[in-house]
NUGUDO-538863 format. One record per residue (C-alpha): residue in one letter; x, z, y. Coordinates in steps of 0.2 Angstrom, whole numbers, plus 5000, padded with zeros to 4 digits. Layout:
BEGIN
AXZY/...
//
This chain:
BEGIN
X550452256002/X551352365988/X551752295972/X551352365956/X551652275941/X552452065938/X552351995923/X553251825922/X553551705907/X554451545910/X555051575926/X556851495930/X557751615920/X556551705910/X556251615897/X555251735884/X553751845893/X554551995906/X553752135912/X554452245928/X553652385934/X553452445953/X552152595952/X553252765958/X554752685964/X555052695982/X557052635985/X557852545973/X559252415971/X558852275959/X560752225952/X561452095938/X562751945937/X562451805948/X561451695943/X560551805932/X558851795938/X558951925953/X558151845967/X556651745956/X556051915952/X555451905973/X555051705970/X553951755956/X552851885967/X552951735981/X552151605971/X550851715964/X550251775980/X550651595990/X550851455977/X552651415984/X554451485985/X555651476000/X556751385992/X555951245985/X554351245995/X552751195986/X553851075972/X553651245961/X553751145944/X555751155947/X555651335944/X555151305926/X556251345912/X557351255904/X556551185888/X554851265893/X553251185894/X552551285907/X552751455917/X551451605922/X551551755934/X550151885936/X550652005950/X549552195951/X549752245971/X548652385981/X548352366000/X547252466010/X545652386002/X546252425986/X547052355968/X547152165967/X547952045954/X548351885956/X548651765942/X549651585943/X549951455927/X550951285930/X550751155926/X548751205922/X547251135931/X546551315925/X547051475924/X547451525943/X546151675947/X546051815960/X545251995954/X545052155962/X544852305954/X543352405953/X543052605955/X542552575933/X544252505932/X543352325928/X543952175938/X542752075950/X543051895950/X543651835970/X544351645965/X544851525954/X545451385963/X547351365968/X546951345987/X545651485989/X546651585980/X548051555994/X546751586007/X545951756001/X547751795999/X548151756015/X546651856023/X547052026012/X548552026018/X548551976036/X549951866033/X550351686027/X551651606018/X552951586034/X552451756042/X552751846024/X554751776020/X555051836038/X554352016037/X554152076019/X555251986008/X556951926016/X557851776006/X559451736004/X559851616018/X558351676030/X558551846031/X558951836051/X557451696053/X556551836065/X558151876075/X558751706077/X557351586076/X556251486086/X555551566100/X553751476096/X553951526076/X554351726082/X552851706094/X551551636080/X552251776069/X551951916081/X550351846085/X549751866068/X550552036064/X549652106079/X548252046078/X548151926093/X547251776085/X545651886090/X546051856109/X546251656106/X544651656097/X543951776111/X544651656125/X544151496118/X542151596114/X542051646134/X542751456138/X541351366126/X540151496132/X540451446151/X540451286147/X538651296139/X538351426153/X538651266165/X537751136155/X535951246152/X536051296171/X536151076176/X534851056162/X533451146171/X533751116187/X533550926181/X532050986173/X531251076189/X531650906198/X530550816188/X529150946188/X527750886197/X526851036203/X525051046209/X524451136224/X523251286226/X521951156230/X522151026219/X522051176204/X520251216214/X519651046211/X520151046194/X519051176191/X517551126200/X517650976190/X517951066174/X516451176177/X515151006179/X515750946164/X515351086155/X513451106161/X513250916159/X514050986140/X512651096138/X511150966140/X511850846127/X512050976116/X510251036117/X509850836115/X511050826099/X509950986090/X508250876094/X509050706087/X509650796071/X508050886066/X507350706069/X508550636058/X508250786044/X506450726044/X506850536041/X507850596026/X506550686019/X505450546021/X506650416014/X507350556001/X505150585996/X504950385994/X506350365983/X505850495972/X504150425971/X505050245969/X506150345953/X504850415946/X503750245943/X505250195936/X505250325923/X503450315918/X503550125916/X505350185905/X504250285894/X503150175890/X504550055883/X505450195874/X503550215863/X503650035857/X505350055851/X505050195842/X503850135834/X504849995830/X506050105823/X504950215813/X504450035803/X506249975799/X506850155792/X504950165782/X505449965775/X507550035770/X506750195762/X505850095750/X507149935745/X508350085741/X507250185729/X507050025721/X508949995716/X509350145710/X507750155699/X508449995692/X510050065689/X509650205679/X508450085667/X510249995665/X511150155660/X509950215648/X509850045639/X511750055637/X511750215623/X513450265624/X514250415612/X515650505618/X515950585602/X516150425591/X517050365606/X518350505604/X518350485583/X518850295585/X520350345598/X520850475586/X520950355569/X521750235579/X523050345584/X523550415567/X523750215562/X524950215576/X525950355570/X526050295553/X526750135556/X528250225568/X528750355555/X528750205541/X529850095555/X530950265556/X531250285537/X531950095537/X533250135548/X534050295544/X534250205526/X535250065535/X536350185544/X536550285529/X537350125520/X538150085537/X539150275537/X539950255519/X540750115524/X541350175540/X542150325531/X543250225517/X543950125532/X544350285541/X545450355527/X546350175524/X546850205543/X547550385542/X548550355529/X549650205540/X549750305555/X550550465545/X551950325539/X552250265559/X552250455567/X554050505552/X554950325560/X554650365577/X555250545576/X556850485571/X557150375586/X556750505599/X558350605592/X559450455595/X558850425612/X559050595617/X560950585612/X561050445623/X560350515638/X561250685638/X562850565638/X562250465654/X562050635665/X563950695660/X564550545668/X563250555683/X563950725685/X565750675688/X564950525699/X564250665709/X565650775712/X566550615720/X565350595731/X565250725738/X566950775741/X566850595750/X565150655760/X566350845766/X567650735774/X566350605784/X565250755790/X567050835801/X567150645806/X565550615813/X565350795819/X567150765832/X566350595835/X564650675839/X565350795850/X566450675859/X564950565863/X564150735869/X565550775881/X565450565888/X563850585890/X563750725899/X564950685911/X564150515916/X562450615917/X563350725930/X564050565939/X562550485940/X561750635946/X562850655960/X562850485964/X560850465965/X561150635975/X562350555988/X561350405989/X559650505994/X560550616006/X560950426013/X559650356013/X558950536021/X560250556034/X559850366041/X557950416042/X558150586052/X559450496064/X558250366066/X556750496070/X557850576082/X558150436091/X556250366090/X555950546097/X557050536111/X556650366115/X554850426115/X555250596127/X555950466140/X554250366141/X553450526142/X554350606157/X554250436164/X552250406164/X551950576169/X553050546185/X551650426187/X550150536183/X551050656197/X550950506210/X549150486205/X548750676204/X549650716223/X548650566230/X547050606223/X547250796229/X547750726246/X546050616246/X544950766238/X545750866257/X545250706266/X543250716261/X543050896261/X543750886281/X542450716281/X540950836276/X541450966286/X541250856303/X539550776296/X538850956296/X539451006312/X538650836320/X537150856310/X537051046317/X537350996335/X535850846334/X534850976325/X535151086341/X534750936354/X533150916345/X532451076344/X532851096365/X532150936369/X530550966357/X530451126367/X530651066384/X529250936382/X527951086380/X528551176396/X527951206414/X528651296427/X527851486426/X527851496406/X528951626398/X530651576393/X530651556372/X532251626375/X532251786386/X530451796391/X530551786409/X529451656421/X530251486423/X530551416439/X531451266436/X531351146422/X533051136414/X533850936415/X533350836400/X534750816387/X535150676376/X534450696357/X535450656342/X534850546327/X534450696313/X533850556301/X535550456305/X536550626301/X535650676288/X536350496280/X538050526283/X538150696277/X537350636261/X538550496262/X539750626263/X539550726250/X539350566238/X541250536242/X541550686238/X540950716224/X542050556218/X543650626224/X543250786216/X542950696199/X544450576202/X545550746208/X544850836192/X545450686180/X547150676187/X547450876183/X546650816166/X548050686166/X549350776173/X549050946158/X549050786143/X550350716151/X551250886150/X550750926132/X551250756126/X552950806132/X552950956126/X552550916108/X553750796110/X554950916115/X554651016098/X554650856088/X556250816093/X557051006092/X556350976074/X557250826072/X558850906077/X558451056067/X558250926050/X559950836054/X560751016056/X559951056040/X560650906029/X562450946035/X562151116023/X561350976009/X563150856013/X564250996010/X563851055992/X563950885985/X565850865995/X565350766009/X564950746027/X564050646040/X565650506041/X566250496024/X564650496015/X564650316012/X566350336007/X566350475996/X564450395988/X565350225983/X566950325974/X565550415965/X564750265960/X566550195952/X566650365942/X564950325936/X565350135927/X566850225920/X565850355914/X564650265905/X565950135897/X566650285889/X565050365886/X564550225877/X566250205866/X565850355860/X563950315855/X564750175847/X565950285838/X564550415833/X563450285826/X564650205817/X565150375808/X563350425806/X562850265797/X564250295783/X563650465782/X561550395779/X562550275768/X563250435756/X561450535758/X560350405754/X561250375737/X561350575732/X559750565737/X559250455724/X560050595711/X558350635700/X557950805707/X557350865691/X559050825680/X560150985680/X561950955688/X563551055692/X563251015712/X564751145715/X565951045706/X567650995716/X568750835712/X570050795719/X569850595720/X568550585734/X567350415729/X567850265743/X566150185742/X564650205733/X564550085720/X565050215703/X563850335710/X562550195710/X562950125693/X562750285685/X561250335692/X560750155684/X561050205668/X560550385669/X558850295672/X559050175661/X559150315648/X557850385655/X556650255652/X557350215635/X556850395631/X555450425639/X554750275630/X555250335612/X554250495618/X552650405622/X552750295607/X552850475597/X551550565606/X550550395604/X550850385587/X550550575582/X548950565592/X548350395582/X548650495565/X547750645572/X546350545578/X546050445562/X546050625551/X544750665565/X543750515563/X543750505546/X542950695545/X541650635559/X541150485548/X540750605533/X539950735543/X538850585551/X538450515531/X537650695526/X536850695543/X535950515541/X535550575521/X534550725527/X533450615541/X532950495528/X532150645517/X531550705532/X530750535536/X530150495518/X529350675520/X528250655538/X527850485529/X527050565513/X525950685527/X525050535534/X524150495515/X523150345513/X522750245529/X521650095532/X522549915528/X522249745534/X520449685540/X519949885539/X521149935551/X520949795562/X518949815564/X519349995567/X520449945582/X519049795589/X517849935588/X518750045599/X518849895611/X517149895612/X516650075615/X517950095628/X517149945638/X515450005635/X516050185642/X516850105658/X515150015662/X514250205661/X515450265673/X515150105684/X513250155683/X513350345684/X514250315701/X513150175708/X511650295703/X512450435715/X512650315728/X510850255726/X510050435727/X511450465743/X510450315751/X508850365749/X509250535756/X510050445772/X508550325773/X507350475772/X508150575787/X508250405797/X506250385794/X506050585797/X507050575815/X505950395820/X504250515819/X504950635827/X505850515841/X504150445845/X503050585845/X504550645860/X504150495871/X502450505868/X502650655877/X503650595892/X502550455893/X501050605900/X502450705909/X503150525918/X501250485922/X500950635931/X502550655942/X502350465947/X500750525955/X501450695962/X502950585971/X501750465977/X500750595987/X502350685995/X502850535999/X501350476010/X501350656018/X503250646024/X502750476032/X501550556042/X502550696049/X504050586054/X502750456064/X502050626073/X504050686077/X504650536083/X503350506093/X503650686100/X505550636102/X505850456104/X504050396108/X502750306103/X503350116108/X504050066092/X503850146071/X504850246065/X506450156060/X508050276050/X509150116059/X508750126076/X508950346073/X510650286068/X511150206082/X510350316095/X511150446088/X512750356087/X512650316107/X512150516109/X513750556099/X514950456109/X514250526124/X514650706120/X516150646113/X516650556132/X516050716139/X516950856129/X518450766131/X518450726148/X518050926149/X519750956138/X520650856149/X520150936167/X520251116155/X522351066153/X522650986168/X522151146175/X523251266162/X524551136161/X524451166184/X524651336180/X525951346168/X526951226176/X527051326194/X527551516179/X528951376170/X529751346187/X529851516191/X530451556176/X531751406176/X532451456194/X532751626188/X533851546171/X534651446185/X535451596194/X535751696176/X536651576168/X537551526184/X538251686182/X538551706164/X539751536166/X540651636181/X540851776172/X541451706156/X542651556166/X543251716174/X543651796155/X544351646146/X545651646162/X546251806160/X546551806140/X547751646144/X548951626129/X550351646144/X549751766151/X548951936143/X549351866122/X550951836130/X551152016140/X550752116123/X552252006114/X553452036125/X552952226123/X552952206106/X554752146106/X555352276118/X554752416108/X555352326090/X557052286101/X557152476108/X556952546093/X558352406082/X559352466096/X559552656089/X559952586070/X561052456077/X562152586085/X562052686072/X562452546060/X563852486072/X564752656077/X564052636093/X564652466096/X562952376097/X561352376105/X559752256105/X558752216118/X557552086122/X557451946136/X556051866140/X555651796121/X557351796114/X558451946107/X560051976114/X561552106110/X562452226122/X564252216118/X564752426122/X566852386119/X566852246130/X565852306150/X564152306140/X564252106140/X562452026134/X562551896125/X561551796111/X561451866093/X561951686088/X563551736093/X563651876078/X564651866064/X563951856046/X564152046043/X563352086060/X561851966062/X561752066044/X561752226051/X560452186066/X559352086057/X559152256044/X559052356063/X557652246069/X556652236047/X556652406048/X556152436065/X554752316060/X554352386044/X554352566054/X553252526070/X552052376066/X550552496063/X551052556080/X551152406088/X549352346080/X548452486083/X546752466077/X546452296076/X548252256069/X548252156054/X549252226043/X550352386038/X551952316030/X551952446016/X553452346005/X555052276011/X556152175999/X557852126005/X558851995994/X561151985998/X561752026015/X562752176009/X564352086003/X564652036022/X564752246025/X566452346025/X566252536016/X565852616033/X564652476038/X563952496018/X563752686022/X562552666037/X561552536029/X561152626015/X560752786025/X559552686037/X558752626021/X558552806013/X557952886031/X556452746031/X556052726012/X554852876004/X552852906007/X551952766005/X553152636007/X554352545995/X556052455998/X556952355987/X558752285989/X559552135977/X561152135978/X562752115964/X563852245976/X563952385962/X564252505976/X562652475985/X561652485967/X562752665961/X562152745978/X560452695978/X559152805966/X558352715956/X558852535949/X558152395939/X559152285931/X559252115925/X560252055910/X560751885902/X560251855882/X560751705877/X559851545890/X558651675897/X558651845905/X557652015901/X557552185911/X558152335907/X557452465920/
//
């Protein structure tokens, strides 16, 4: 991994958005005070690529700044795959993404979720969260975890940097391979054991039988064909007698359908002639009625003009009454102008004297003012000291409290871890004590598994032996003297004694007796080993839980001493916190007390300026020297200021009220005369569209002239009533016309089918007695000629010849499988004894495998390789490092040092001090940094292409500075990059290039 851009925003000590760029540096320092942000800028690329930080572990919301909301990183880094870029938001359910750039320079979405994030992170780079703060990026406070740690915690790193996980998963394949190896081989020998294979002759008869079957197949097949023409000539008797049974149906059909058409026909003829009749009555009514459309539209037209005339002399009438109603309207007007004219010069006058009294009032608010705020200056300096006091209290009972919630966790913590180590030990103890038991059990059953293998080993011997005494005895019963020997071939003389035979059956027992028991103590030998490696394991975990135990109590003493305290006087030290706590806050909140006292005199003072009109114009910069003691004078004269005010404001509105009435009444009074000349000129208008009408009809002349109108318009209703029944009428005749027309022509049709029914019946009639008589002659041919022709009894003869064939074909299908299934059983149990032998072999071969890749034995040899080569090559920079003091070497699975000033003494690097275990630990990063592509090879995970180291150098004197940095310029250049945080300003002037971090304020920045 190589990094190529960090963008951070948020982030512990950068606040506001912060870019640093990697691409072209290859050693750099990366300097600034302390506490100015140096070592998040590696915390940042951790949690990007891993969701946690070394520090803090996976409670990464810590990390956030002070006053923000949230933090973000995106991290650009290549590997040998390519450009990736990672992206982290807290606290965010979305946001985290995983992309890899693409040949285009577009990105290709990898994954979204925080935890697949971690694990395609984790895959790219070979290395997981552990593995990576012990290899790449070196912390403060772990930069020795590789040299100095745990034995089991180097092994699982090295394990992963190499590569080896491929020879676990390879061992644990070849085990479960075996295993199924095993189980498939037991499988089929079961299987063969419950074959039951048929002899040569037993197939023989199988097939003699097969082949009877099969020409007993052929006659009822020849017997089935005769029966089924049999049955084809029934149907088409049955089917021939039915049709002649149909068509006398039909005829006698037809012969219905002509008397209902007929029936038909009549009806249609009888409606034909009722609906001429209706409408010819209809029209005599219409004609009778004489109605005149035109005189029709004369009457409506005088009636109208009567109409008219009597609105336009209803309109005349009333624009005379508003004509009158408008002069009078108007004098009114002018009496009310005239009054309102007197009211607006009275009103005018007061509004001068208000405003006199007014300006008065805001002089005297003015001085009001300026005591109060000279008032106001001195309570602000009081209640800012008084503030700031409670600020100070309060902050040093936060701080108290703090510390004693801190003391009282690490109690509470230290009593846990005490108890879990003692549970652990307690526990170790019962573990080494049952597996002295399980030993006990295991050495007995070994001892018993010797006992029946020797057991076995006699029952074969004595089995052989009466397997012998058979044989000779069986052998000697068909001698005589002068046969060959079986043995040597020469004449026998004399009959060798007879010897006593043993019991084969009784042996035969025993060894299987024998071989039962054996098989027990193997299983019961098999389950103690079982026992005896969980036993083993348990301890062993047990073991590790407790060294972590140890390692936790260890751990708290560093928590213990930054709060001032130790494992004994913590109690102590926790209940004098918690009394500088009370007394804390007692004083915390006598300042509060203070503060709010101070701040409610000053809410006092700013509610009443407040109340100052905003829109009266004041002298606010005005300074007395006589400070206001309360606020009553500024409340009274901001009372009569608005007092004033009002008294003002209301002579106002009376004057815009009264100039307004006097404007509206010299309004109205035009209107009302405007409106008089109007109303004058509609009445001539009226008199004039009156004078158009002329002369109309009066009295009894204009009311016959409306009642005749009545009269024709009835009249005309009744001839539409008519004119549409008449339509309807000649609508029915048509209708009853083509009813009659399609009766004719529906009868003349069955009259037909009547002659076409007739004349099948007959046809039908004549098949039919022909197919009777050839089924009589075929089934007396087939069945014979004892009983008629029944379709039943075919049915069921046919039905008995059908279950017969049926009996027969299957009996045939059966003997057919028995005598494949024969045969394929003898192939299946060739074929099985030839799986048994091949994965027989196959579980030898991978039990045999899954041994030699053994964790402890060949994973282990490459480690310890590993760390003789890493330690070998350490050794050449330590000495370098050291002037020759130092070398590294490797034991077993631990690191030791070789002491060259005192005999070449070995001894632990644990025995280092600060500024060497410094110097090593650099020696053995950059030997790892250097050689792990070596030690890989091929298969190796990774290529550690970065290496960031954080502190360490303060520990180094100037010559010890002077080799470090030369070690790092000899291995920094090509592809890889080293990165060194450090506030030694030597280290950052000798180093090329730099990148440093600067405080603004309560955030850093990055000036490169």
């Amino acid at each position: 991994m190589k990094p190529i851009r960090l963008e951070l925003k948020g982030f512990t000590a950068f606040r506001e958005e912060t870019v640093v760029e990697f691409e072209g540096r290859s050693l750099f320092a990366i300097t600034g005070p302390t506490g100015a942000g140096k070592s998040s800028l590696l915390d940042a690329m951790t949690w990007a690529l891993y969701g946690a930080v070394p520090r803090v572990g996976t409670s990464t919301r810590q990390l956030i700044s002070h006053g923000a909301n949230s933090m973000q990183v995106r991290f650009d880094f290549s590997t040998r795959d390519g450009v990736y870029r990672v992206v982290r938001k807290a606290p965010a359910n979305t946001g985290t993404r995983l992309e890899k750039q693409q040949a285009d320079g577009s990105w290709r979405h990898l994954a979204d979720r925080s935890r697949d994030v971690t694990r395609v992170v984790t895959e790219l780079l070979g290395l997981d969260f552990t593995t990576f703060t012990r290899t790449v990026l070196l912390p403060q406070g772990e930069f020795d975890a590789f040299l100095k740690g745990e034995q089991s915690e180097r092994r699982q790193i090295l394990t992963r940097l190499l590569g080896l996980g491929l020879y676990d998963d390879a061992r644990r394949i070849a085990n479960e391979r075996a295993k199924q190896s095993r189980e498939r081989a037991s499988t089929i020998e079961a299987q063969l054991e419950r074959l039951q294979l048929a002899s040569p002759e037993r197939i023989a008869q199988l097939e003699a039988e097969h082949a009877q079957v099969e020409q007993q197949l052929v006659q009822l097949r020849t017997r089935r064909e005769a029966l089924g023409e049999l049955g084809d000539t029934a149907r088409t008797a049955r089917d021939a007698e039915r049709d002649a049974r149909v068509a006398s149906e039909a005829a006698e059909a037809a012969a219905k359908a002509v008397i209902e058409a007929e029936q038909k026909l009549v009806t249609a003829t009888s409606a034909l002639a009722t609906a001429q009749e209706r409408c010819d009555a209809l029209s005599k009514e219409r004609t009778a009625l004489q109605y005149d459309a035109d005189a029709h539209r004369e009457l409506e037209r005088q009636v109208q003009q009567l109409q008219q005339r009597a609105a336009a002399e209803a309109e005349l009438t009333a624009a005379r009454k508003r004509v009158t109603e408008g002069e009078e309207a108007h004098s009114t007007a002018e009496l009310a102008r005239t009054a309102a004219t007197a009211a607006l010069s009275e009103v005018q006058a007061n509004e001068v004297a208000a405003s006199q009294v007014r300006d008065g009032s805001i002089a005297s608010l003015a001085i009001a003012v300026a005591g109060a705020r000279a008032a106001l200056e001195q309570l602000e300096g009081g209640a800012q000291q008084a503030l700031v006091e409670q600020q100070a209290a309060t902050k040093e009972q936060q701080q108290q409290a703090e510390r004693a919630r801190r003391l009282d966790e690490l109690g509470k913590l230290l009593a846990e871890r005490h108890a879990a180590k003692q549970r652990v030990t307690t526990e170790v103890d019962s573990q080494r004590q049952a597996r002295t038991a399980v030993v006990t059990v295991s050495e007995e059953a070994a001892s018993a598994l010797q006992q029946a293998e020797a057991t076995l080993l006699a029952k074969q011997r004595e089995h052989d032996q009466a397997r012998h005494a058979d044989t000779a005895a069986a052998l000697r019963a068909e001698l005589q003297p002068g046969d060959p020997c079986p043995v040597c071939g020469e004449p026998i003389t004399v009959l060798p004694m007879a010897i006593e035979t043993g019991d084969l059956e009784e042996a035969a027992r025993a060894i299987e007796e024998a071989q039962r028991h054996l098989a027990g103590q193997r299983a019961s030998a098999t389950q103690a080993a079982a026992a005896l490696a969980a036993a083993d394991a348990r301890i062993e975990a047990s073991m590790r839980e407790l060294e972590g135990a140890v390692a936790a109590l260890t751990a708290l003493d560093e928590d213990l001493t930054e709060v001032g305290a130790d494992r004994e006087r913590l109690p102590a030290v926790a209940e004098a916190t918690r009394k500088l706590v009370t007394a804390a806050e007692t004083r915390a909140q006598q300042a509060e007390r203070d503060a709010k006292q101070r701040q409610a005199q000053l809410q006092t003072f700013h509610v009443q300026l407040a109340k100052v009109p905003n829109d009266v114009t004041l002298d606010m910069n005005a300074v007395t020297s006589n400070p206001m003691e309360d606020t009553r004078a500024l409340e009274l004269a901001i009372a009569a200021l608005l007092d004033a005010r009002r008294a003002h404001a209301a002579v106002e509105s009376a004057a815009r009220e009264t100039s307004a009435a006097a404007t509206a009444a010299e309004a109205e009074q035009k209107r009302l005369g405007e409106l008089a000349q109007a109303e004058a000129r509609a009445v001539a208008e009226a008199e004039r569209r009156l004078a158009e009408f002329g002369v109309a009809p009066e009295g009894e002349a204009a009311d016959a002239l409306r009642a005749a109108l009545t009269t024709t318009e009835a009249t005309a209703k009744r001839a539409e009533l008519l004119d549409t029944q008449i339509a309807n009428g000649r609508l029915d005749i048509a209708s009853a016309t083509a009813t009659r027309e399609a009766a004719e022509a529906e009868r003349e049709r069955v009259k037909q089918v009547v002659t076409t029914s007739n004349a099948a019946s007959e046809a039908a009639k004549v098949q039919a007695t022909e197919a009777r008589g050839a089924l009589a002659s075929e089934w007396a041919a087939t069945i014979g000629a004892e009983a008629p022709p029944d379709f039943e009894a075919l049915k069921r003869v046919m039905i008995a010849h059908q279950a017969e064939h049926d009996q027969a074909t299957a009996r045939a299908g059966s003997l057919a499988e028995q005598v494949t299934q024969a045969k394929r059983e003898t192939t299946e149990a060739d074929r099985m004894r030839g799986e048994v032998v091949s994965h027989t072999a196959s579980a030898s071969l991978h039990a045999e495998l899954g041994s030699e890749l053994q964790g402890n034995r060949f994973i282990g040899y490459v480690q310890r390789e590993a760390m003789q080569l890493l330690a070998s090559d350490a050794s050449f920079r330590l000495d370098h490092f050291t002037n020759g003091r130092y070398e590294l070497a490797a034991d077993e699975n631990e690191f030791v040092v070789i002491d060259r000033l005192n005999g070449d003494e070995r001894r632990s690097v644990k025995t280092l001090s600060g500024g060497e275990t410094f110097l090593a630990s650099l020696a053995l990063a950059l030997s790892l940094s250097e050689h792990l592509p070596q030690l890989a090879g091929l298969g190796g995970a990774v290529s550690l292409q970065s290496l960031f180291l954080d502190e360490g150098f303060g520990a180094l004197d100037p010559e010890s500075l002077d080799l470090a940095v030369q070690g790092l310029e000899a291995l920094a250049g090509g592809q890889r990059m080293i990165g060194v945080i450090s506030h030694v300003g030597e280290l950052a002037e000798r180093l090329p290039d730099q990148i440093e971090v600067v405080k603004q304020g309560n955030s850093s920045a990055i000036r490169a």
